[in-house]
N, CA, C and O of each residue as an XYZ file, in Angstrom:
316
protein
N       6.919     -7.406    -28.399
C       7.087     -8.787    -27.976
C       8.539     -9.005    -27.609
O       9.445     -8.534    -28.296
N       8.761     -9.760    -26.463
C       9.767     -9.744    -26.155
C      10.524    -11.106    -26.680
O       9.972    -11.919    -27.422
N      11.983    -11.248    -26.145
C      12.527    -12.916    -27.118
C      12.009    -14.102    -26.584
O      11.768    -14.487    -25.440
N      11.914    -14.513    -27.547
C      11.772    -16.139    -27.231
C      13.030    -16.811    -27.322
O      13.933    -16.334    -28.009
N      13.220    -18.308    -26.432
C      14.005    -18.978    -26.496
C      13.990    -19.539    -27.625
O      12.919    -19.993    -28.029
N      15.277    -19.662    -28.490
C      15.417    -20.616    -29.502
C      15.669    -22.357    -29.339
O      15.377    -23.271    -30.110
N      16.374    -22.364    -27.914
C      16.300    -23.845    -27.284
C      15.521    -24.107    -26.364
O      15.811    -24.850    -25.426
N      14.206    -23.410    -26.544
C      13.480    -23.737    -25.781
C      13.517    -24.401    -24.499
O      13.090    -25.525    -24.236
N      14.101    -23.542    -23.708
C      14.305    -24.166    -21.903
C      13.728    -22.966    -21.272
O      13.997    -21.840    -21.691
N      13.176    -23.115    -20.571
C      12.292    -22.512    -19.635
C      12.774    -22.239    -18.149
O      13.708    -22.840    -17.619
N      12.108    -21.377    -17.628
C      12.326    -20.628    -15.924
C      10.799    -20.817    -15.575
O       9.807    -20.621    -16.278
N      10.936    -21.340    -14.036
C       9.910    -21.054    -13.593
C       9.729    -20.003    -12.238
O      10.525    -19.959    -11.300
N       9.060    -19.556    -12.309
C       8.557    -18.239    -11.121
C       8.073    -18.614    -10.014
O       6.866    -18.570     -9.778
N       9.086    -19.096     -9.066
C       7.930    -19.795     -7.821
C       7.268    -18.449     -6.798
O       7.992    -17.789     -6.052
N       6.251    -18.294     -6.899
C       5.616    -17.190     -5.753
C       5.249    -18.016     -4.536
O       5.110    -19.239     -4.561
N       5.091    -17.175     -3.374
C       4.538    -17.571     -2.250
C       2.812    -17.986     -2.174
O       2.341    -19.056     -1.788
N       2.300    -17.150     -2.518
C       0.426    -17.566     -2.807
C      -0.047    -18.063     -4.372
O       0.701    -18.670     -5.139
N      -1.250    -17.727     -4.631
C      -1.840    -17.633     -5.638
C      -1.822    -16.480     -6.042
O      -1.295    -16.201     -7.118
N      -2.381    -15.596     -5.281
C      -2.582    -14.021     -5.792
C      -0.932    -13.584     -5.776
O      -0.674    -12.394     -5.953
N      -0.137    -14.272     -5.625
C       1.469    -13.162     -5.943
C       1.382    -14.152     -7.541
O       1.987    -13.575     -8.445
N       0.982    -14.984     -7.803
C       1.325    -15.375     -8.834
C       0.233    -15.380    -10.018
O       0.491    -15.834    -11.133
N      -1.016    -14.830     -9.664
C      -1.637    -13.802    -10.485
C      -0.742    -12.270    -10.660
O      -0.428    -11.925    -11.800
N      -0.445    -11.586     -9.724
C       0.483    -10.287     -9.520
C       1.283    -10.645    -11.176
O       0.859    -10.262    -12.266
N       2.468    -11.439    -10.929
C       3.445    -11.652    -11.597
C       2.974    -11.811    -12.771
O       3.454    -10.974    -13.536
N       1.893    -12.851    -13.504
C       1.279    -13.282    -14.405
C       0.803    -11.530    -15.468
O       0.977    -10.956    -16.543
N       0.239    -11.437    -14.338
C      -0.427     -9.469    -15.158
C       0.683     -8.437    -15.182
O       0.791     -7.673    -16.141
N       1.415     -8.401    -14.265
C       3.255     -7.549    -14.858
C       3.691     -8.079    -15.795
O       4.142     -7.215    -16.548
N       3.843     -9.266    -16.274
C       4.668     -9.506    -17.155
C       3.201     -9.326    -18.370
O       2.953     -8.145    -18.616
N       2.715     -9.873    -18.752
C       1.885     -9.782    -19.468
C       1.757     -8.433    -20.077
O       1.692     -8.359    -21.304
N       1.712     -7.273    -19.292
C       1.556     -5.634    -19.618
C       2.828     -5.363    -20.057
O       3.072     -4.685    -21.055
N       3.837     -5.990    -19.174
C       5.416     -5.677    -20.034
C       5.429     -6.706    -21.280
O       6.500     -6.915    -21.849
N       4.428     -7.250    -21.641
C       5.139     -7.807    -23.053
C       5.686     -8.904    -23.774
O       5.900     -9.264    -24.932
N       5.878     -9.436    -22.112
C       7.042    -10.654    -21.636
C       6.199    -11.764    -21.542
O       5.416    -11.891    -20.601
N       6.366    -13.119    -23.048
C       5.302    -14.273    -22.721
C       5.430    -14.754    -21.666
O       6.483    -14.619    -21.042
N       4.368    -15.457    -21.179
C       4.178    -16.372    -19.571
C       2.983    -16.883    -20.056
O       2.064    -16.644    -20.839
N       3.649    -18.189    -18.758
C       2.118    -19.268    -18.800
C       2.404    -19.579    -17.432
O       3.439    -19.689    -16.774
N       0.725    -19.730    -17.115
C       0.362    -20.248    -15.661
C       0.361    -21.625    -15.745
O      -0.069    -22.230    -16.728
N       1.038    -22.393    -14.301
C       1.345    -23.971    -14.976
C       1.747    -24.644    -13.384
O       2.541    -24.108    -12.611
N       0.953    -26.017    -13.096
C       1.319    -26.624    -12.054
C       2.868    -26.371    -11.994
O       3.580    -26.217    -12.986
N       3.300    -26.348    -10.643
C       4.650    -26.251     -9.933
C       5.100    -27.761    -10.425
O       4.508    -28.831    -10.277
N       6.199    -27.502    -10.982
C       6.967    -29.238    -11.344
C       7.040    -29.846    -10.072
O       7.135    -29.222     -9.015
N       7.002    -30.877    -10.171
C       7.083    -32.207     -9.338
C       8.429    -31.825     -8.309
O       8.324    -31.728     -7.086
N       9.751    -31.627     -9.107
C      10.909    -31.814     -8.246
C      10.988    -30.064     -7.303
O      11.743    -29.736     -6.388
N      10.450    -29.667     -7.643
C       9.903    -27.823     -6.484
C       9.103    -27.875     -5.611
O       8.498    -28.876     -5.229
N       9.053    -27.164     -5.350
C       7.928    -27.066     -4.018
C       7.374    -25.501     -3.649
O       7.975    -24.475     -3.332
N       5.788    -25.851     -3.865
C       5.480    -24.280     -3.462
C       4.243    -24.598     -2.737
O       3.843    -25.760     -2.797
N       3.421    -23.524     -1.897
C       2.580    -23.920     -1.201
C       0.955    -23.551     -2.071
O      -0.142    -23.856     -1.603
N       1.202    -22.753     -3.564
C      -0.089    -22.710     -3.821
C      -0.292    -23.919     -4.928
O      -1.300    -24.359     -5.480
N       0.901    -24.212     -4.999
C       0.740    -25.420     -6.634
C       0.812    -24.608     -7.586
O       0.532    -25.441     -8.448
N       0.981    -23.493     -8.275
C       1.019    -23.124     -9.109
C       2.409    -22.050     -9.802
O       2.679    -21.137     -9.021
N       2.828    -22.050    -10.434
C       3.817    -21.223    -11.055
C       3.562    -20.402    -12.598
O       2.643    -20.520    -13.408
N       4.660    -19.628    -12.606
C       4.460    -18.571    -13.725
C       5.765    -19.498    -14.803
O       6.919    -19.527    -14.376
N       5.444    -20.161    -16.093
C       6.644    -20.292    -16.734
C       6.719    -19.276    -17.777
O       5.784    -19.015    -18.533
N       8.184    -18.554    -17.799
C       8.547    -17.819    -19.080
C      10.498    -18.434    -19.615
O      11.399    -18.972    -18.972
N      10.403    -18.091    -20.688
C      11.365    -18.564    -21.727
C      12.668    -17.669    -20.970
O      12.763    -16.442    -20.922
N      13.675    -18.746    -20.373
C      14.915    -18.697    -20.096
C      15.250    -17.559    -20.207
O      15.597    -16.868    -19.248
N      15.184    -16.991    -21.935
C      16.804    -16.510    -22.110
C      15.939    -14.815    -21.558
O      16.425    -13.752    -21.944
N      14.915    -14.835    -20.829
C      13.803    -13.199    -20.345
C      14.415    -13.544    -18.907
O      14.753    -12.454    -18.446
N      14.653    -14.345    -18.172
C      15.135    -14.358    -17.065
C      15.168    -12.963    -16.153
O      14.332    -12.539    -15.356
N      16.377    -12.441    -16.546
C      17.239    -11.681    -16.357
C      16.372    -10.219    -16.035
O      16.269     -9.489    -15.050
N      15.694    -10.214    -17.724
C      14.738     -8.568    -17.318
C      13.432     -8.843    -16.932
O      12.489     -8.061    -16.810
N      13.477     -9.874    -16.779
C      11.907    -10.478    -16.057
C      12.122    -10.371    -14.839
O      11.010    -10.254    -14.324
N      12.936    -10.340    -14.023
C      13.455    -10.481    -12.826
C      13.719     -9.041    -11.963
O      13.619     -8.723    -10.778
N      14.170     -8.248    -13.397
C      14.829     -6.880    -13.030
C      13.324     -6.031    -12.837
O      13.129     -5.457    -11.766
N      12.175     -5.979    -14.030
C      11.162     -5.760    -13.875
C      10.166     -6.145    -12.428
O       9.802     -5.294    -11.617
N       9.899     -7.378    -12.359
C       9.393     -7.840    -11.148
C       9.951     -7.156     -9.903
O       9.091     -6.786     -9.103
N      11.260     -6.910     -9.574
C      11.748     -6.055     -8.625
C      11.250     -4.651     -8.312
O      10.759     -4.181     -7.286
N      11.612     -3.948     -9.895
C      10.653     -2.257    -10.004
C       9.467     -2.342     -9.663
O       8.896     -1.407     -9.102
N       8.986     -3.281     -9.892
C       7.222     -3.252     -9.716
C       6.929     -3.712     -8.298
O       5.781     -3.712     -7.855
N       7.971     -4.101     -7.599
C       7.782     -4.533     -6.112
C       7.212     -5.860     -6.054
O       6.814     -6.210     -4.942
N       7.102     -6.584     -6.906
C       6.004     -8.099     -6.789
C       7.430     -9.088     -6.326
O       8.572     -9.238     -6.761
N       6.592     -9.641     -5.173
C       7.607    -10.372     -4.184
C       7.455    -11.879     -5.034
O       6.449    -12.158     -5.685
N       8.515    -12.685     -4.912
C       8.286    -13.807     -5.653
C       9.113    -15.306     -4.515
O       8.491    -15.279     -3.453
N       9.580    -15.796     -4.492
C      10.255    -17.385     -4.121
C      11.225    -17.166     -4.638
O      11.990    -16.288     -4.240
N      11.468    -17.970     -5.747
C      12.882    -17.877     -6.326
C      12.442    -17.933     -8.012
O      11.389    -17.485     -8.465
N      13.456    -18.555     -8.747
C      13.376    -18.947    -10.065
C      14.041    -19.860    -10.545
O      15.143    -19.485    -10.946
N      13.774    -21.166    -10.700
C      14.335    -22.054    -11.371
C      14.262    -22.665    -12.558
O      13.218    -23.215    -12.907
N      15.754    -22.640    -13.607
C      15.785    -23.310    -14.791
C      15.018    -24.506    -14.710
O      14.918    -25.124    -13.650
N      14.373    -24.933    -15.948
C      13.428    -26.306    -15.799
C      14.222    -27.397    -17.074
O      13.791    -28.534    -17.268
């Protein structure tokens, strides 16, 4: 299991479709790394409505992972 935030602030995973954000949802999941599937916040914008949230302080190797694995994503924004 990987860390959890202790101040609980969150990242969200904006993908381009649905299925990149199933993709992302099952990489991280096999790596270990909590995530939740979760309407796109209000102040973002994505075209499937949906996002991947995981705990801030995974950012970093959540990001580095998603790259190795080739899963294309949007961006990532602190929430």
């Amino acid at each position: 299991m990987k860390k959890t935030d202790p101040q609980g602030t969150h990242t969200v995973i904006i993908a381009y479709s649905t299925g990149h954000v199933f993709r992302i949802e099952k990489v991280l999941t096999e790596a270990g790394f909590p995530c939740k599937m979760i309407p796109v916040p209000r102040h973002l914008s994505s075209d499937c409505g949906i996002c991947i949230r995981i705990d801030s302080i995974n950012s970093d190797p959540v990001r580095t992972i998603l790259e190795k694995k080739g899963v294309e994503f949007e961006g990532m924004y602190e929430i």
